[in-house]
C-alpha positions as semicolon CSV with decimal commas, in nm:
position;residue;x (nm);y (nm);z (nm)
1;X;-10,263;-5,911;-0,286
2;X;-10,113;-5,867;-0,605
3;X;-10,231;-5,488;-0,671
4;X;-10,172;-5,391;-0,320
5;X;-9,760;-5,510;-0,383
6;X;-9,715;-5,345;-0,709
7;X;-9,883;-5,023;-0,518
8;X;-9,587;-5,076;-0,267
9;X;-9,378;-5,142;-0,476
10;X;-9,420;-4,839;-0,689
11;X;-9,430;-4,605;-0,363
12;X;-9,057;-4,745;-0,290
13;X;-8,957;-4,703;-0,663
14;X;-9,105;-4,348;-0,686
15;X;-8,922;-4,287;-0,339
16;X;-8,574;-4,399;-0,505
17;X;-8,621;-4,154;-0,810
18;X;-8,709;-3,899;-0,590
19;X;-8,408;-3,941;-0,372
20;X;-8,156;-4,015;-0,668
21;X;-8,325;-3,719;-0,814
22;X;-8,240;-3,494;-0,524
23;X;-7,902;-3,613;-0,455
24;X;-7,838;-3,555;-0,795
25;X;-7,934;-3,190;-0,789
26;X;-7,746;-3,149;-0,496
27;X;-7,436;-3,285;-0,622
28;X;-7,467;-3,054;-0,930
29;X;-7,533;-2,768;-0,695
30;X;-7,194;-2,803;-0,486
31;X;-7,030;-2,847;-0,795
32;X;-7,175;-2,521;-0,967
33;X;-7,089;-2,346;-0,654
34;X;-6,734;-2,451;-0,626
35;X;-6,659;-2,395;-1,001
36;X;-6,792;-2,039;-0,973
37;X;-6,560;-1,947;-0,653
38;X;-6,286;-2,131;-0,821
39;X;-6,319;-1,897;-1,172
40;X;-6,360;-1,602;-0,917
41;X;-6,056;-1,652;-0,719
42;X;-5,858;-1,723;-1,103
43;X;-6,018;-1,394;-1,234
44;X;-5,908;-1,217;-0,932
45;X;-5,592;-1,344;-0,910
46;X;-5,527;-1,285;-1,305
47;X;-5,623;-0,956;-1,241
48;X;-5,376;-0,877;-0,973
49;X;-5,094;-1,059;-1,188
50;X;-5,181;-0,816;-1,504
51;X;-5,248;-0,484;-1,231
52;X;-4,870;-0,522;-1,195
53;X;-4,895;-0,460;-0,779
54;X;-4,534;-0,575;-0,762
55;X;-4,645;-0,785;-0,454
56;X;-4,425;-1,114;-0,603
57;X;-4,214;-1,165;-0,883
58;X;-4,364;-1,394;-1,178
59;X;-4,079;-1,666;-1,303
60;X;-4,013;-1,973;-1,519
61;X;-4,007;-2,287;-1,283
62;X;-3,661;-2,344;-1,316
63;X;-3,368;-2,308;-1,124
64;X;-3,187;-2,026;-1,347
65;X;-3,492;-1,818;-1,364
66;X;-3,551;-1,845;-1,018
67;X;-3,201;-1,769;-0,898
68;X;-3,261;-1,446;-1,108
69;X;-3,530;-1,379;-0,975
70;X;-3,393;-1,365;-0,648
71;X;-3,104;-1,182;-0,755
72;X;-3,367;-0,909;-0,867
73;X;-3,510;-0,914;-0,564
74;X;-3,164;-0,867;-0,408
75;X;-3,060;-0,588;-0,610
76;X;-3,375;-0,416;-0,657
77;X;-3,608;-0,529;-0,264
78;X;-3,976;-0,415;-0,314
79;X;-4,129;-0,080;-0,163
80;X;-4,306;-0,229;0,183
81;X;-4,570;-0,004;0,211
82;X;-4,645;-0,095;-0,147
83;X;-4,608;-0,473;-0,094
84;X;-4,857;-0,400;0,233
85;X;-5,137;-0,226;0,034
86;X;-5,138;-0,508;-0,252
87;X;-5,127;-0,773;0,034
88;X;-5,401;-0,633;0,287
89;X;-5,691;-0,707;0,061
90;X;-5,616;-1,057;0,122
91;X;-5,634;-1,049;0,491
92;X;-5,898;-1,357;0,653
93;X;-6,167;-1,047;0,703
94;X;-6,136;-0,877;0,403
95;X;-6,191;-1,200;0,183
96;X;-6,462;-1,354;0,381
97;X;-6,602;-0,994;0,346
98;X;-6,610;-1,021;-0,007
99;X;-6,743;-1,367;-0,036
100;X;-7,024;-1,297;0,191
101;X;-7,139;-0,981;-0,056
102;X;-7,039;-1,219;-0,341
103;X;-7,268;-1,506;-0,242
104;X;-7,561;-1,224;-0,056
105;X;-7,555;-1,069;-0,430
106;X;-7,597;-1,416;-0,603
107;X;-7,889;-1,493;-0,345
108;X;-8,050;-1,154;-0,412
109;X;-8,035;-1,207;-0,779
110;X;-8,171;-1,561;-0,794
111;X;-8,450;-1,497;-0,552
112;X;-8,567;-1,195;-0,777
113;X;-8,539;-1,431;-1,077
């Protein structure tokens, strides 16, 4: 009776590794993932900012630099089919677009791997 617990009990012990093992993987998985769309979307987005689209204004987060930068605005209004074009890439279809080729390309390459 002895040997057929410690079989048992070994079968639920190996089953707990397994499944801590798993969730483990899992959770590094999501994590992986997320980090890598989260440096995308700051590489993209530092890429705009030094393109110099002249979609927004950049500006110190205080009141003085922001009332100037209004006043530039004021003075000075951005070109709208300009501000369009920079802005259209970001529309829902285009970006899921881009994620979807993103993620199909990431796919591809780990599958030939």
């Amino acid at each position: 009776m002895t040997q057929a617990y410690a079989s048992i009990r070994r079968r639920i012990l190996d089953n707990v590794y397994r499944t801590i093992t798993t969730t483990s993987v899992l959770s590094l998985a999501s994590t992986v993932l997320l980090g890598v769309v989260g440096a995308a979307v700051m590489y993209v987005g530092a890429r705009e900012i030094l393109a110099g689209t002249r979609a927004g204004i950049l500006c110190e987060r205080n009141s003085t630099a922001i009332a100037t930068a209004i006043e530039r605005l004021r003075a000075d209004p951005p070109d709208r089919a300009r501000v369009s074009a920079a802005t259209d890439r970001f529309d829902w279809g285009a970006c899921v677009g881009r994620l979807h080729t993103l993620f199909h390309g990431l796919i591809e390459h780990e599958a030939a791997a």
